[in-house]
C-alpha positions, 0 to 999 in steps of 0.5 A, spaced: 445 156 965 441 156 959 437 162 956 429 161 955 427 168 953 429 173 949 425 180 950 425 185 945 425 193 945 421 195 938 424 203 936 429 202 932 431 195 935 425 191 931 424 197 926 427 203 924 424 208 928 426 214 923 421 211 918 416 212 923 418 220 924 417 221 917 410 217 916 407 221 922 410 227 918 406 226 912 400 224 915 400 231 919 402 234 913 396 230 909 392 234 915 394 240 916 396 242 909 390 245 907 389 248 913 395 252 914 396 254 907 404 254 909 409 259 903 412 252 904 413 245 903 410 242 910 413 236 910 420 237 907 421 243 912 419 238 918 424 234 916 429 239 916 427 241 923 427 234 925 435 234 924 437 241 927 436 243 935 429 245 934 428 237 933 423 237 939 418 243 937 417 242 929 410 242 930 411 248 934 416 252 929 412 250 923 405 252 926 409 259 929 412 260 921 405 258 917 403 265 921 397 261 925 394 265 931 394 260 936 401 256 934 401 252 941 394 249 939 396 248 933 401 244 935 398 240 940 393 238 935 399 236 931 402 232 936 396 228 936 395 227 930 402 224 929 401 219 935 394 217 932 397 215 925 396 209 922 404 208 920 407 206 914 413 202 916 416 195 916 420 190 920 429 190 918 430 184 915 434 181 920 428 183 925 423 180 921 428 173 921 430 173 928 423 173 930 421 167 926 427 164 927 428 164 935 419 163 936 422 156 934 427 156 940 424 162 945 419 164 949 419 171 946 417 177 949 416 184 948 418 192 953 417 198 950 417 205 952 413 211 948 406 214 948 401 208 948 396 209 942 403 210 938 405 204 940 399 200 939 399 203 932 406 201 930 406 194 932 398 194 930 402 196 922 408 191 923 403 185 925 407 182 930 403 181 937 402 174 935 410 173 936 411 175 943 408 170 949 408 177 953 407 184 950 409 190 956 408 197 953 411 202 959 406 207 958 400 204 961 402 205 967 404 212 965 411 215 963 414 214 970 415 207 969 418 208 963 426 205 963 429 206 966 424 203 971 424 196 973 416 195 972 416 193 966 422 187 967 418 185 974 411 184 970 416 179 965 419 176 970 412 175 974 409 173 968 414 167 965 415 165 971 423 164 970 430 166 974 433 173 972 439 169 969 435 166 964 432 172 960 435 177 955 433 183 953 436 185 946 434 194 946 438 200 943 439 205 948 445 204 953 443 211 956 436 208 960 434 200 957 440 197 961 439 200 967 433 195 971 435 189 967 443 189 969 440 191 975 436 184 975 441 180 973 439 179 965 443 179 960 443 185 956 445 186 949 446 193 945 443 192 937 448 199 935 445 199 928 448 205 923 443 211 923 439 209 929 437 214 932 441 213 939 447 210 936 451 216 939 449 215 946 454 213 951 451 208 957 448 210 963 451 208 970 450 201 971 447 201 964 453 198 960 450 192 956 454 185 957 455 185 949 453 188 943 453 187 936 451 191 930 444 186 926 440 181 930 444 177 925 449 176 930 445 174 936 447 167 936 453 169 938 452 171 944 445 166 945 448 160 950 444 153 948 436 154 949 433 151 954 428 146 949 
């Protein structure tokens, strides 16, 4: 049974996701500098929070530490600042090959979870939606159907046309993007790269991947022969 479509998650399956973080934090930083006036460096004390357990409130501790009136508003507007940035990030090399290479072979495709103007503005400055023969971005739906909701892999299934068996989904997450595909009956790989931001977690139940590797390099590996 040959595969004939390989779908790819985007965060640091395709590019890696840290280089977002730190492009939205100088954008904020670019924003609110001058307004805040902080007795620090905004963005060197943004990226120490986001290594520390207050890594989901940043914007909410820096506003509070500035000494700003109303810090939750100004977090707020932070938040959407970072979401509405203009990205300065880039494909891994292995991404960038594996895209070119497997367009030859596969229909390729594309499911990714995360606020949608962000994910539009990612792929948008990577330049990519002219590699994919389907695009689903979780979020316009709403965050409910994020994964490990198995919408997002029906509309593939739907829109290719194709039996479960046939399709792969290559992501990095093992805590909640193998659940729905496992479930369906694709085949499911874990790009596990070093640093990645969900390298440490342990899969879900019924989330375990059927293979992993540490590069898209390695993805022939597992691949059986192409349908073309």
């Amino acid at each position: 049974m040959a595969t004939r479509a390989i779908i790819f998650d985007l965060d640091d399956t395709l590019y890696p996701e840290r280089s977002y973080v730190l492009s939205g934090f100088d954008a904020v930083a670019a924003a609110f500098t001058g307004r805040l006036n902080p007795p620090f460096d905004l963005v060197r004390r943004m990226r120490q929070l986001s290594e520390s357990p207050q890594r989901r409130r940043v914007f909410n501790v820096v506003c509070a530490e500035a000494g700003v009136a109303d810090p939750e508003a100004c977090a707020a507007e932070m938040v959407h600042a970072y979401r509405n940035h203009r990205p300065a990030i880039s494909l891994f090399p292995d991404a960038d090959a594996a895209l070119r290479r497997y367009r030859r072979r596969y229909r390729l495709g594309l499911i990714s979870d995360g606020y949608l103007a962000a994910q539009n503005a990612k792929l948008d400055a990577l330049g990519i939606r002219d590699c994919f023969d389907a695009i689903i971005l979780t979020d316009q739906w709403g965050p409910e159907f994020w994964k490990p909701h198995p919408r997002a892999f029906h509309a593939v299934m739907d829109q290719f046309e194709l039996a479960p068996w046939a399709l792969m989904y290559v992501s990095d997450n093992p805590a909640k993007d193998f659940v729905a595909p496992n479930r369906l009956g694709w085949q499911t790989v874990c790009v596990k790269r070093p640093g990645g931001v969900y390298a440490g977690e342990s899969p879900s139940a019924g989330g375990r991947p059927a293979s992993t590797i540490s590069t898209l390099d390695q993805l022939d590996g597992v691949l059986g022969p192409s349908a073309s």
